[in-house]
FIVEX-404604 format. One record per residue (C-alpha): y, x, z; residue in one letter. Coordinates in Angstrom, 1 decimal. Layout:
// FIVEX-404604
@py Y&px X&pz Z&code A
...
//
This chain:
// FIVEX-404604
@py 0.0&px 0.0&pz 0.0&code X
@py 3.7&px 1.3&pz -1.0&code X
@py 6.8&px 0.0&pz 0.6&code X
@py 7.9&px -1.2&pz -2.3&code X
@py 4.8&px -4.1&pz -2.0&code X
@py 6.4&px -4.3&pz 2.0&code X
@py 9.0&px -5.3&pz 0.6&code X
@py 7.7&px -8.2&pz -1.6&code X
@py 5.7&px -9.2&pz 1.5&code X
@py 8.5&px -9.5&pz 3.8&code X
@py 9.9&px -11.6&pz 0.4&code X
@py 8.0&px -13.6&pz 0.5&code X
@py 7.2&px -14.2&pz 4.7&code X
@py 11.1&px -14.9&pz 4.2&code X
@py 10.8&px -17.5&pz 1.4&code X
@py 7.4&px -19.1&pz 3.4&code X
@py 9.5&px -19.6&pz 6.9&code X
@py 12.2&px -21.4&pz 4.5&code X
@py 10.0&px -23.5&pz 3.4&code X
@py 8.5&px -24.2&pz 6.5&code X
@py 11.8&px -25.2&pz 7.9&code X
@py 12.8&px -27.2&pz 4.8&code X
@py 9.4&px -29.3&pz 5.5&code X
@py 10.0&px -29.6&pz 9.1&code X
@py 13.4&px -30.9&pz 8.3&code X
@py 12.5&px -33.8&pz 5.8&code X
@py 9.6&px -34.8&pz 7.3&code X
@py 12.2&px -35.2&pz 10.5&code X
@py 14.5&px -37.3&pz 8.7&code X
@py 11.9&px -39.3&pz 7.9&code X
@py 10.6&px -40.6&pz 10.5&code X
@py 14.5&px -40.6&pz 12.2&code X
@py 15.2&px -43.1&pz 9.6&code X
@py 12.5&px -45.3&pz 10.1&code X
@py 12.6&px -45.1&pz 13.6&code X
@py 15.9&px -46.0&pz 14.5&code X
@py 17.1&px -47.7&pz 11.1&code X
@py 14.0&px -49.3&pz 9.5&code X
@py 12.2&px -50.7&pz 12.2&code X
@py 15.5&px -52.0&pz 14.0&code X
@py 16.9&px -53.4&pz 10.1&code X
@py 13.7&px -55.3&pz 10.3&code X
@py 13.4&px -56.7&pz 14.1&code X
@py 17.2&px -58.0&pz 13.2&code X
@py 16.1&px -59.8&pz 10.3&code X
@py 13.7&px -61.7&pz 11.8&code X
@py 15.6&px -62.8&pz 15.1&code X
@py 12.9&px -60.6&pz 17.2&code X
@py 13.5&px -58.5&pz 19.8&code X
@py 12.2&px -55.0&pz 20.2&code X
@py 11.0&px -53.3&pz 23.3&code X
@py 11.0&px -50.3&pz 22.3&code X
@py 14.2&px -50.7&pz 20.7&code X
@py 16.6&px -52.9&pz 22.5&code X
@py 19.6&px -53.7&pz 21.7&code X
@py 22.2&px -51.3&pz 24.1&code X
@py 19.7&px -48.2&pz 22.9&code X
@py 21.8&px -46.0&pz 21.4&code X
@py 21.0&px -44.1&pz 18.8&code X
@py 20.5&px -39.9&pz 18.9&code X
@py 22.0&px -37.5&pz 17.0&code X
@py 19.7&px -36.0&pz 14.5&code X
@py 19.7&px -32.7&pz 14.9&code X
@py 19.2&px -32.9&pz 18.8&code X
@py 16.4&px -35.8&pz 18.0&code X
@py 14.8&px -33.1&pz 15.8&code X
@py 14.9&px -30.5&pz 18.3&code X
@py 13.4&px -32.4&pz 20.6&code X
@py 10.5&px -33.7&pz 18.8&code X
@py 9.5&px -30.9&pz 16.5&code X
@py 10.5&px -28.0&pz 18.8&code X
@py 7.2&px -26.7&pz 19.5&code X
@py 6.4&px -26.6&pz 15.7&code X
@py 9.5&px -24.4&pz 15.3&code X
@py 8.9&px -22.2&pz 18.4&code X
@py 5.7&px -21.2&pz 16.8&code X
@py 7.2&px -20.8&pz 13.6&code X
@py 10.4&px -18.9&pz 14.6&code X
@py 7.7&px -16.6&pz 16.6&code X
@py 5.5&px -15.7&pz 13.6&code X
@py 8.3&px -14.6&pz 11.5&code X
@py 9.9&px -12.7&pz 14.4&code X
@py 7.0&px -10.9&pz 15.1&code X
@py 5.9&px -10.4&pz 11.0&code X
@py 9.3&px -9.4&pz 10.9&code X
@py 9.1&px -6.5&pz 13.6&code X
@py 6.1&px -5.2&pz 11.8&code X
@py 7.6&px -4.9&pz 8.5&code X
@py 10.0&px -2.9&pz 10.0&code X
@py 8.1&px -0.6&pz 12.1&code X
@py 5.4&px -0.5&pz 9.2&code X
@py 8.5&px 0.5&pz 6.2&code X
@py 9.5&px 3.9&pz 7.7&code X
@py 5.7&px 5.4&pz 7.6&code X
@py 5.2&px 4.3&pz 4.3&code X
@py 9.0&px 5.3&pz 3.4&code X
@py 8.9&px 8.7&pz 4.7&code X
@py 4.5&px 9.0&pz 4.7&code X
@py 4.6&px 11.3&pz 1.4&code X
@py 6.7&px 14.4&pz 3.4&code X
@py 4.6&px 17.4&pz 4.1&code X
@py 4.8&px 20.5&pz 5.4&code X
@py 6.3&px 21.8&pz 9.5&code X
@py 9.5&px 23.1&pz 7.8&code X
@py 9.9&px 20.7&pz 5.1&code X
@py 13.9&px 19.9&pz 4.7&code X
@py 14.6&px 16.2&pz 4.6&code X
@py 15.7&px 15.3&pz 0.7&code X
@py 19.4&px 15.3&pz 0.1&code X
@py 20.8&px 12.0&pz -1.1&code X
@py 21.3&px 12.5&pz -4.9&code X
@py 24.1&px 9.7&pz -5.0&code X
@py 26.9&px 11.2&pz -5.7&code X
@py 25.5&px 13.8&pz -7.9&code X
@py 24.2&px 10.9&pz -10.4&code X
@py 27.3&px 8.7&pz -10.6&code X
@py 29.3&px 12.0&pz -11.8&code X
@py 26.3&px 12.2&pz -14.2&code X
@py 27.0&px 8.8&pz -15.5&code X
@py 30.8&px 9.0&pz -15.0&code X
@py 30.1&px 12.0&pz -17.6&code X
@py 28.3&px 10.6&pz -19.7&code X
@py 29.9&px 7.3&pz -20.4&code X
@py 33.3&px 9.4&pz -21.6&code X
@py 30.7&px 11.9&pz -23.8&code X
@py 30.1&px 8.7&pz -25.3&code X
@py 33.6&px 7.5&pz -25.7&code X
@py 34.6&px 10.7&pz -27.3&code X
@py 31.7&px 10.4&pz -29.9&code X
@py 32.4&px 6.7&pz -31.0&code X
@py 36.0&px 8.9&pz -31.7&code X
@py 34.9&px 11.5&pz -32.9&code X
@py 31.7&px 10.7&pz -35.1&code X
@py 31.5&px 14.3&pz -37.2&code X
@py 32.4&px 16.2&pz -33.9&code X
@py 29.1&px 18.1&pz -33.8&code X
@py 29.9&px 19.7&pz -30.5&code X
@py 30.3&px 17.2&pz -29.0&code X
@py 27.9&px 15.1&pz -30.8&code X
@py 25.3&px 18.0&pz -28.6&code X
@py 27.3&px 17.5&pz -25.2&code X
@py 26.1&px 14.2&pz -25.7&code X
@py 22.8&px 14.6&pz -26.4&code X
@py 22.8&px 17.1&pz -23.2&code X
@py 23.7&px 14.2&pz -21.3&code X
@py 21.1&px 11.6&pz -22.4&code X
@py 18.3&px 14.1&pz -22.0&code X
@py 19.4&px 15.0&pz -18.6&code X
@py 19.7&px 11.3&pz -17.7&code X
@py 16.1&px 10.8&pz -18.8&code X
@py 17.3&px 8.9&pz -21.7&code X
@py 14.8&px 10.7&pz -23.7&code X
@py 14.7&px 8.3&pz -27.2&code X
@py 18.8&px 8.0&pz -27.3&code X
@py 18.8&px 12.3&pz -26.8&code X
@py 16.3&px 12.8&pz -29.8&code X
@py 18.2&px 10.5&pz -32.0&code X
@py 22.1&px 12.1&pz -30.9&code X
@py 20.2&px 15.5&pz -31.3&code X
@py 19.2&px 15.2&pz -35.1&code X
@py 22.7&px 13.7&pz -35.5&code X
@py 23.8&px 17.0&pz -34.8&code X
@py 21.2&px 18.6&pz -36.9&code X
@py 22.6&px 16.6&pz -39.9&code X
@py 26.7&px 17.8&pz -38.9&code X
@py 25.4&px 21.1&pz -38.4&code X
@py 22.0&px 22.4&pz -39.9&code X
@py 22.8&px 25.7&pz -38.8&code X
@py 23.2&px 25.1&pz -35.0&code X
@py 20.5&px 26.7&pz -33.1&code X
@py 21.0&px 25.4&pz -29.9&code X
@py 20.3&px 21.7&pz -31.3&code X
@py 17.0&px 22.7&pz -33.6&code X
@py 15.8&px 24.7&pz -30.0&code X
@py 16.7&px 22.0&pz -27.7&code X
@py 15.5&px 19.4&pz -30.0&code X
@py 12.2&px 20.6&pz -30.2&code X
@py 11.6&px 21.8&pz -26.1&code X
@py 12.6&px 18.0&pz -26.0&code X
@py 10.0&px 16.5&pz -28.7&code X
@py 7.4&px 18.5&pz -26.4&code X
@py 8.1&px 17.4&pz -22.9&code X
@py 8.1&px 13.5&pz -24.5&code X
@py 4.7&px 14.0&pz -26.7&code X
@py 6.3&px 14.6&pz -29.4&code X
@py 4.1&px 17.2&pz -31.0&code X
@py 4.8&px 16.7&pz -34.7&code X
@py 8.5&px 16.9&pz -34.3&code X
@py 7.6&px 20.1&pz -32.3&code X
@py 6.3&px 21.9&pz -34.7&code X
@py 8.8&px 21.0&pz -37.3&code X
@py 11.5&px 22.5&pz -35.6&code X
@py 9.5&px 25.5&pz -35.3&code X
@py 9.0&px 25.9&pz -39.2&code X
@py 12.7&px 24.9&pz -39.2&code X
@py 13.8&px 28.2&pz -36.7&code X
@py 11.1&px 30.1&pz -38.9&code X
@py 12.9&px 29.9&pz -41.4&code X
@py 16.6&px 29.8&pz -40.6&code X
@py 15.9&px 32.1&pz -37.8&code X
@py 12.6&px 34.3&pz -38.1&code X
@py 13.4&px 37.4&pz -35.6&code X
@py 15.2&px 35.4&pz -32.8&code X
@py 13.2&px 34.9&pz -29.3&code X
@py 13.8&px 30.7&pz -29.7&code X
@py 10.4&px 30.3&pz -32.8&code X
@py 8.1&px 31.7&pz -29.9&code X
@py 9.7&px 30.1&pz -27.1&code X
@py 8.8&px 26.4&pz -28.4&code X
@py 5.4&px 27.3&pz -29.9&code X
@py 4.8&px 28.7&pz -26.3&code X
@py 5.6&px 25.4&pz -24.6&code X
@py 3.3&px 23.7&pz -27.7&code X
@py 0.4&px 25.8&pz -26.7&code X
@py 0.4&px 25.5&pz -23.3&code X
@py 1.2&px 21.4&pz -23.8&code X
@py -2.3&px 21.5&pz -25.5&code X
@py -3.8&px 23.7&pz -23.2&code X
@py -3.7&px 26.7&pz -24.9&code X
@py -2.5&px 29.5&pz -22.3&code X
@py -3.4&px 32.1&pz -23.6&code X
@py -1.4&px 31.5&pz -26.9&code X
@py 1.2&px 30.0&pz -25.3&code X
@py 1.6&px 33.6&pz -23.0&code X
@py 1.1&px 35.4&pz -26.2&code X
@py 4.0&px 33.7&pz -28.0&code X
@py 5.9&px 34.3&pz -24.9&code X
@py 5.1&px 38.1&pz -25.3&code X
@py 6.5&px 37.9&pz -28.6&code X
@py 10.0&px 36.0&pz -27.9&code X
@py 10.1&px 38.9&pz -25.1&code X
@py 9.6&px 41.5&pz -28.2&code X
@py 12.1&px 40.1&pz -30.2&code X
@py 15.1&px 40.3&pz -27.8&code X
@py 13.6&px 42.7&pz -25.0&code X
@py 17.4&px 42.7&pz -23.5&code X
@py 17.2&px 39.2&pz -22.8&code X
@py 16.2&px 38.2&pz -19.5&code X
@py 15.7&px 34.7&pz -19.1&code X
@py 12.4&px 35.5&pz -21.3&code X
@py 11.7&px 38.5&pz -19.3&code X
@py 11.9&px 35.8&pz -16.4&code X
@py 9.6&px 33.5&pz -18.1&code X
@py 7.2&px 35.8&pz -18.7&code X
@py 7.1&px 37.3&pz -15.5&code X
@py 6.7&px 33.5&pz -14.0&code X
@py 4.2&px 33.1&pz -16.4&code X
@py 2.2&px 36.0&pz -15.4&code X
@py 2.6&px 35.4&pz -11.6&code X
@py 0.6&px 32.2&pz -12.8&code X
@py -2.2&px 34.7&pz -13.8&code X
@py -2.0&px 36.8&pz -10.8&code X
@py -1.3&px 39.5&pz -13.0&code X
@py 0.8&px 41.3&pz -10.5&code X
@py 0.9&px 44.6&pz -11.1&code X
@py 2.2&px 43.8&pz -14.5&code X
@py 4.5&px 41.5&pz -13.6&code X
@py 6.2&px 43.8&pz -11.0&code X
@py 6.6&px 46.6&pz -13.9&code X
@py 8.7&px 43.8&pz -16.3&code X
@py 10.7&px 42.6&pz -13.2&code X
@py 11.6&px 46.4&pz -12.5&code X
@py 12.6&px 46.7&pz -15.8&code X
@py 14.9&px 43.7&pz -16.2&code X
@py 16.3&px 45.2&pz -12.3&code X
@py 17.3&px 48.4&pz -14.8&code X
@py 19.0&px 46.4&pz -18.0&code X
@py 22.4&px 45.1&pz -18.1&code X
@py 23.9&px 41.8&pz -18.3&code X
@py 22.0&px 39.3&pz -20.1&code X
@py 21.9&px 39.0&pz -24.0&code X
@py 23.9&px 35.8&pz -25.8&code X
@py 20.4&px 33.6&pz -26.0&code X
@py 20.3&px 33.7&pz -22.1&code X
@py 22.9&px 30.3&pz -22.8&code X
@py 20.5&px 29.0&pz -25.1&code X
@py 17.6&px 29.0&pz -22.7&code X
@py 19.7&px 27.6&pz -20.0&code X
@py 21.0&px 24.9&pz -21.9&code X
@py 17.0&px 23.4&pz -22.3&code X
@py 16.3&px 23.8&pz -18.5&code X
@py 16.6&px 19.9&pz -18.5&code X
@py 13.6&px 20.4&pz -20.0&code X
@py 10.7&px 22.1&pz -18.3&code X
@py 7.9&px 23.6&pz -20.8&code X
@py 4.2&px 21.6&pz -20.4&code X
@py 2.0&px 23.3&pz -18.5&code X
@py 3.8&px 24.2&pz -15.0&code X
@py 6.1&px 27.0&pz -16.6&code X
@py 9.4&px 27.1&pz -15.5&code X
@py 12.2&px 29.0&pz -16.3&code X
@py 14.3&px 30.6&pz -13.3&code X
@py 17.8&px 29.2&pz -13.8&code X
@py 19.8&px 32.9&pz -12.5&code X
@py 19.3&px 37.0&pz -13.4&code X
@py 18.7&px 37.1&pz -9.2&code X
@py 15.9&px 35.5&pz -9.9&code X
@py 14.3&px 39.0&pz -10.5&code X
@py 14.4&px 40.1&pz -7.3&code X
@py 12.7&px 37.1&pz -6.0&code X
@py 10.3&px 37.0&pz -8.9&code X
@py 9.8&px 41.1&pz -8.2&code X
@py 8.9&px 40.2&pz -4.1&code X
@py 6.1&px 37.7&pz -5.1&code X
@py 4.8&px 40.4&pz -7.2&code X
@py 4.7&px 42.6&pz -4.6&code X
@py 3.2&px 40.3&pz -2.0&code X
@py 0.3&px 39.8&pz -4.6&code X
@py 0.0&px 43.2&pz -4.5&code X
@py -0.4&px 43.5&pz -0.8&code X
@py 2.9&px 45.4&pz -0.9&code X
@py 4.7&px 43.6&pz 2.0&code X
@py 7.1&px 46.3&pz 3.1&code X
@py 8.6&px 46.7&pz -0.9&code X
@py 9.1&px 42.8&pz -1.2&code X
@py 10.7&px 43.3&pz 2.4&code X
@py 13.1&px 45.5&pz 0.7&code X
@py 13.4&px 44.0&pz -2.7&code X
@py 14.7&px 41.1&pz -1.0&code X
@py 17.0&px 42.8&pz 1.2&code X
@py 18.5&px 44.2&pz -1.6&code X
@py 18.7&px 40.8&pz -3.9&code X
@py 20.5&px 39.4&pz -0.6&code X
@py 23.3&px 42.9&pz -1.1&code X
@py 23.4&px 41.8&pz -4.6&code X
@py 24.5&px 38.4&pz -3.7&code X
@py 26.0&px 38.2&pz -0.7&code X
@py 27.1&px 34.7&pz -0.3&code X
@py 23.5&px 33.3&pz -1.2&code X
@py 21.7&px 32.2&pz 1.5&code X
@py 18.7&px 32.2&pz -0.7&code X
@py 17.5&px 35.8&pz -0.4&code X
@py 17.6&px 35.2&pz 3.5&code X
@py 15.6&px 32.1&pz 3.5&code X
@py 12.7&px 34.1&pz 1.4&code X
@py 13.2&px 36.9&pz 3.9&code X
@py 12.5&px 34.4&pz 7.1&code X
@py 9.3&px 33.1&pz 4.8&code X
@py 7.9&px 36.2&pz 4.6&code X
@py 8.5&px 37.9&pz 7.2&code X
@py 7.0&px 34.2&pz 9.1&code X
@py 4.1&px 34.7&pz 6.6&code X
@py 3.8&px 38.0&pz 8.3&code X
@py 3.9&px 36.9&pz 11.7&code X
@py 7.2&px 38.8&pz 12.6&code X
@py 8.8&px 36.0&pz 14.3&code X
@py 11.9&px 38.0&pz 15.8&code X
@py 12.7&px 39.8&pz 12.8&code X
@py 12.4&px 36.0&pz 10.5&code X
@py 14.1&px 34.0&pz 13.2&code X
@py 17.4&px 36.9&pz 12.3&code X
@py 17.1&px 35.6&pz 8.7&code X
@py 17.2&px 32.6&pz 9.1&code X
@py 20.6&px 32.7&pz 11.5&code X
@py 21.6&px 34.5&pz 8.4&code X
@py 21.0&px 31.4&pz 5.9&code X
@py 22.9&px 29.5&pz 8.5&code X
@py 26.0&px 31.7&pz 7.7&code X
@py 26.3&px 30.9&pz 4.7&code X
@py 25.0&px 27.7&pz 4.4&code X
@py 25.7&px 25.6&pz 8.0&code X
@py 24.2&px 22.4&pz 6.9&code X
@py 20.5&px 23.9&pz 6.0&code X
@py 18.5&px 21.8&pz 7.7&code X
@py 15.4&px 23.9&pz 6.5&code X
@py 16.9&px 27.2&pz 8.1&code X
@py 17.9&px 24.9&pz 11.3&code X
@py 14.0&px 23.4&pz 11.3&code X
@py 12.9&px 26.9&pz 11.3&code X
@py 15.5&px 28.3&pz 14.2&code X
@py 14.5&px 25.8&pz 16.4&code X
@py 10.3&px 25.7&pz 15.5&code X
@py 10.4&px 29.5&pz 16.3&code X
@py 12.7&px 29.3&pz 19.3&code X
@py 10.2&px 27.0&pz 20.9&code X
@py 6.8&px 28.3&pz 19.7&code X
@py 7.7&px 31.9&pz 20.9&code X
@py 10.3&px 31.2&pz 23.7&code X
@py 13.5&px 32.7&pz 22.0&code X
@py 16.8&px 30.9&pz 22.8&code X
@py 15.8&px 27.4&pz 23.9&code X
@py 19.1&px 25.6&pz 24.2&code X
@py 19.7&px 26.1&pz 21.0&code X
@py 16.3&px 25.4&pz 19.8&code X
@py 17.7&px 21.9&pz 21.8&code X
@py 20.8&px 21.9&pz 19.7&code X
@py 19.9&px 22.0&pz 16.7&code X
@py 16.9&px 19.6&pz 16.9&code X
@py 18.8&px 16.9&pz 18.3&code X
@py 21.6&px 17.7&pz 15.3&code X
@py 18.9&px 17.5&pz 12.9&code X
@py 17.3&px 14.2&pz 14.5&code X
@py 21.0&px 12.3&pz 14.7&code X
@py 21.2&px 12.8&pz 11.0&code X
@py 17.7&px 12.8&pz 9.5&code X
@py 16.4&px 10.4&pz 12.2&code X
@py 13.1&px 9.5&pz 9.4&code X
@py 12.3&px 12.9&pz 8.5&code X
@py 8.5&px 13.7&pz 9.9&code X
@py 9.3&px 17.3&pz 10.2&code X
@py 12.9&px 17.0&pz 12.4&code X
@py 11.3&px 14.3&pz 14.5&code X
@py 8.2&px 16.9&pz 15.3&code X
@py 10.5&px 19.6&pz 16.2&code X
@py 12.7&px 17.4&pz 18.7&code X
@py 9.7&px 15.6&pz 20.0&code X
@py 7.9&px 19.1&pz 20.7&code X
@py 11.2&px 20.3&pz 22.2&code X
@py 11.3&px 17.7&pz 24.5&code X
@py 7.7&px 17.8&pz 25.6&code X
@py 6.7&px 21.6&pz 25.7&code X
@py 10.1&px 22.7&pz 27.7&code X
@py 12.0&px 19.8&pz 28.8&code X
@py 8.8&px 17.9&pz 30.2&code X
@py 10.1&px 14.7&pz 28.6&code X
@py 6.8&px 13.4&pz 28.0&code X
@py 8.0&px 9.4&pz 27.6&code X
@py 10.7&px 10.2&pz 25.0&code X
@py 8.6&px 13.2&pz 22.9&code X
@py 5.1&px 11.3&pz 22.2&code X
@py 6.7&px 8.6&pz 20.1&code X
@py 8.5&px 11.2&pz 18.0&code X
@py 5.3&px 13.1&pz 17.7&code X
@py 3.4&px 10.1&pz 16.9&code X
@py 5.7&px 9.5&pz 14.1&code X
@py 5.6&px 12.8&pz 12.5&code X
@py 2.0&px 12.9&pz 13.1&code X
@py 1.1&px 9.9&pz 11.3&code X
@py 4.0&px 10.0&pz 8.3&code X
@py 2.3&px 13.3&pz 7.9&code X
@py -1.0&px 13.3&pz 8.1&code X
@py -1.8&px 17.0&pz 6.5&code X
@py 0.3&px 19.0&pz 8.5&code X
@py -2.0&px 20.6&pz 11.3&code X
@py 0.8&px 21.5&pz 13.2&code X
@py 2.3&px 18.3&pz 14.0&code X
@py -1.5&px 16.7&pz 14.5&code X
@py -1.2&px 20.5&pz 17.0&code X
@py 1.8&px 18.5&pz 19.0&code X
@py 0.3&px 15.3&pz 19.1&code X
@py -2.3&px 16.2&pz 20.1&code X
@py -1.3&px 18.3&pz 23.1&code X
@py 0.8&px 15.7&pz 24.1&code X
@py -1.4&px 13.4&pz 24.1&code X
@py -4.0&px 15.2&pz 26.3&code X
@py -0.6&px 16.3&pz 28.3&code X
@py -0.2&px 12.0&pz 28.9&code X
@py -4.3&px 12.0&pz 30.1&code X
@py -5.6&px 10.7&pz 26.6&code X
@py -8.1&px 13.1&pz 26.0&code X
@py -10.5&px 11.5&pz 23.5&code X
@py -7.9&px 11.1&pz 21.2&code X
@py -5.7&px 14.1&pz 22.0&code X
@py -9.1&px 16.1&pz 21.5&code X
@py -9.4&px 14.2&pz 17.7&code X
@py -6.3&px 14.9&pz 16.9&code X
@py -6.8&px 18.8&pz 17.8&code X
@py -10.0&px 19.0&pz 15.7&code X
@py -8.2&px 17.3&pz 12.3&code X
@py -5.1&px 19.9&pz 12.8&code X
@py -7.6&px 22.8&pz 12.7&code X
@py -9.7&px 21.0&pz 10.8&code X
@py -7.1&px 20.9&pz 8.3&code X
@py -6.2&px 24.6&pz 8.7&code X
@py -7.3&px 27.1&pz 11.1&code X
@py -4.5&px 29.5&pz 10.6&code X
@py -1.2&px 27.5&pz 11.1&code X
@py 1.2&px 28.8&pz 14.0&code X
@py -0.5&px 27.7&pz 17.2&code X
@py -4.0&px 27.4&pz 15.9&code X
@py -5.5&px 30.0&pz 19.0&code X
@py -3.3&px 27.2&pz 21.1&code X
@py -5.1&px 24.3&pz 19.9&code X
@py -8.1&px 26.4&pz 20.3&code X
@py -8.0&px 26.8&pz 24.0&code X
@py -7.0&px 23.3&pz 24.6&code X
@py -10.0&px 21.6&pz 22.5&code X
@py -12.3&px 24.3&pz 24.4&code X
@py -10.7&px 23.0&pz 27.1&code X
@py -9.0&px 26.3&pz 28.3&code X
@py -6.0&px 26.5&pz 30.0&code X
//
C-alpha cells in the first residue's frame, strides 16, 4: 500500500460519513413530519382527539428532535470516523517517509522553488520563440528547457527545428541524439551519429552517443570502447576523461582509472567540447554512466580509485588537496568524514565534518553525522543535543533525524518515555537500517521488553554485522553488559 491509496481511503471514509449523515438526516425529517404534522393533520380532520398528541403539545424543533432520537446512531458514527481518521494519520507519515534509508541519510530538500523558476523560464523561452521563429539559438535554449522539464516529445521536436535553422550546429545533432536514447529512441540515435560522422568525423561527440547506444543495448564493452575513442580524439578534454574514468570505476579497473585521473590532475583547463557535454547532463547515458558535472570531480574520482586500491592514506591526501583546490566547497570535506568513518577514525572524520558545517551551515547530513558520532563515541554531547533537536524541529518526518534525537535522549539523557517513540518511528520507516533497529532495540530491552528488544537486535545484525555498534548489539543480544 502507498499513501497515495491512504489518501483515496480517507476519500472516500470522508465521502461514506457524508453520506451517513445525509441518510440519518432524511430519514429524521421523515418521520418528524409525520409525527408531529401528519398524524395530527389527520386526528384534526376527523374531530378525534389524540393522546399521544394533544392539543397544548408543542411541537420540537427539528434539529434538537433529531439529536435526541438519532444521537446514538451519530455517536457511533462520529466515533468511527474519528478513530479511522487518527489512523490515517498516524498510518501516512510511515508510508510517506518508509522509502528513506541509510543512518546518515539527509532529509530531501524541497525542490519548489527551484521548479517554478524552471517553469517561470521556460514559459518566456517560449514567448521569445513564437517571436522569434528563425532564432536558432534560442530555438536550442528552448529545447534545453523542455528536455529538462521532462517534456521529452516537445524537446525532440524544438530540437530538429533547430537542426533545420542550423544544420551545422553540433550541440543540437549531439544533444538531439543523447536525448533520442534516454526516450528509446534508438533509430533517431543512430542517425544522428551517421549525421556527426559525417559533418564531424574526428570530434569526441560520434563516440560519445554510440557509447550511450551500446551500453542502452547492453553492450558494455562497446560502449567503454567508443568511450576510449571519444577520449583519443580530444585527450585534452576532460569531461571524457571523467566519463571514462566513472566508467571504469564501474569495472573495478582501478589501477587504470587512477593513472587517467592523474593525468587529467596534470592538464590544463578543459577543452571547448567540455560545454558540449555539459549542456546534455539533462540527460544521463543508459546503463548507469554518469558524467561528473565539474574538473574537481577528478580528485574525488582519483580517491575512489585509490580506495579500490587499498590505498587509503593517498585518497586521504588526494582529497585534502581537492578541498585546497576549492576551498569554499564543503564537498571535499564531507568525502573526507566518509572515509575517514569508513576507516573507523571517528576523531579525525567528526573534524571534517565541522569543516562541511563552515561552509555549508544548513547540511543537515554533516549535522546527522556530528551528532551520531558525538553520541556513539562520547565527544561533545551538548552539541550532539543541539543539533539533533535543530535537525528534528525542521525535519520532524525524516527517519534518520528522528533516530539520532531519539538515541540522544535515551543513551545520555535517560529520557526513556520521549526517545522510544522517536526510535520506533525511524525503526519502522526504515526498516534496512541496522543501526536504527540497533537503537530500538536497546531501548526497548532498556523499557523491560526483552522479547522484542532481543528481535529487533537480531534483524539489525541480521541485516549487517559490521555497522557502527554491531559489538554493542552483540553483547546486549548475548545478554552482556
Amino acid at each position: 500500500m502507498s499513501y497515495k491509496i491512504l489518501i483515496v481511503l480517507f476519500c472516500l471514509t470522508t465521502a461514506g460519513f457524508i453520506a451517513f449523515l445525509g441518510i440519518t438526516l432524511q430519514r429524521a425529517w421523515r418521520n418528524y413530519f409525520i409525527e408531529f404534522k401528519t398524524k395530527r393533520h389527520k386526528k384534526r380532520r376527523r374531530g378525534e382527539k389524540s393522546e399521544e398528541l394533544p392539543e397544548k403539545t408543542p411541537r420540537p424543533f427539528f434539529l434538537f428532535w433529531w439529536l435526541k432520537t438519532s444521537g446514538r446512531a451519530l455517536a457511533i458514527g462520529c466515533s468511527a470516523y474519528l478513530l479511522l481518521s487518527a489512523g490515517f494519520y498516524l498510518v501516512w507519515p510511515l508510508l510517506r517517509y518508509g522509502g528513506t534509508s541509510g543512518h546518515a541519510a539527509a532529509a530531501i530538500p524541497d525542490k519548489t522553488e527551484k521548479q517554478k523558476e524552471q517553469w517561470k523560464s521556460y514559459v518566456e523561452l517560449s514567448l521569445a520563440a513564437e517571436k522569434k521563429p528563425q532564432d536558432a539559438p534560442i530555438q536550442l535554449k528552448l529545447a534545453r528547457a523542455q528536455r529538462d522539464l521532462g517534456l521529452g516529445a516537445k524537446a525532440l521536436t524544438t530540437y530538429r527545428r533547430v537542426i533545420y535553422l542550423d544544420p551545422l550546429s553540433l550541440d543540437a545533432q549531439y544533444e538531439l541524439g543523447c536525448l533520442a536514447v534516454a526516450m528509446g529512441e534508438t533509430n533517431l540515435a543512430a542517425s544522428q551519429v551517421v549525421e556527426l560522422n559525417r559533418h564531424w568525423p574526428t570530434r569526441p561527440e560520434p563516440h560519445l552517443l554510440q557509447a550511450r547506444i551500446d551500453i542502452r543495448a547492453g553492450k558494455r564493452v562497446e560502449g567503454v570502447a567508443q568511450v576510449r575513442g571519444a577520449l583519443a580524439a580530444d585527450p585534452g578534454n576532460r569531461e571524457v576523461r571523467l566519463l571514462l574514468i566513472d566508467v571504469l570505476l564501474q569495472q573495478r579497473a582501478y589501477a587504470e582509472a587512477a593513472r587517467l585521473a592523474q593525468e587529467g590532475l596534470k592538464q590544463q583547463a578543459p577543452s571547448r567540447l567540455d560545454q558540449t557535454v555539459n549542456s546534455s547532463q539533462g540527460v544521463p547515458p543508459s546503463g548507469g554512466i554518469s558524467t561528473p558535472a565539474t574538473t574537481s570531480s577528478l580528485f574525488f574520482l582519483l580517491a575512489r580509485s585509490q580506495v579500490g586500491l587499498g590505498q587509503f592514506a593517498e585518497a586521504d591526501a588526494t582529497l585534502q588537496a581537492a578541498a585546497a583546490a576549492d576551498p569554499l566547497s564543503p564537498a571535499p570535506y564531507m568525502a573526507l568524514g566518509d572515509l575517514r568513518m569508513s576507516r573507523s577514525e571517528y576523531r579525525r572524520a567528526l573534524a571534517a565534518y565541522e569543516e562541511v558545517l563552515k561552509r555549508d551551515k544548513e547540511s543537515t547530513l554533516a549535522m546527522n553525522n556530528i551528532a551520531s558520532l558525538s553520541v556513539e563515541h562520547g565527544f561533545d554531547l551538548e552539541r550532539a543535543a543541539t543539533l539533533a533537536a535543530r535537525m528534528y524541529a525542521k525535519y520532524p518526518r525524516d527517519p534518520a533525524v528522528a533516530d539520532t534525537l531519539g538515541w540522544v535522549l535515551f543513551s545520555q539523557q535517560g529520557k526513556l518515555e520521549q526517545a522510544l517513540p522517536l526510535l520506533r518511528f525511524a525503526a519502522t520507516a526504515a526498516p534496512r537500517n541496522p543501526i536504527h533497529r540497533y537503537h530500538y532495540g536497546a531501548a526497548l530491552l532498556k523499557n523491560g521488553q526483552v522479547e522484542v528488544g532481543r528481535k529487533e537486535l537480531a534483524a539489525a545484525l541480521k541485516l549487517s554485522g559490521e555497522f557502527d555498534g554491531a559489538e554493542k548489539a552483540r553483547a546486549l543480544l548475548g545478554g552482556k553488559s
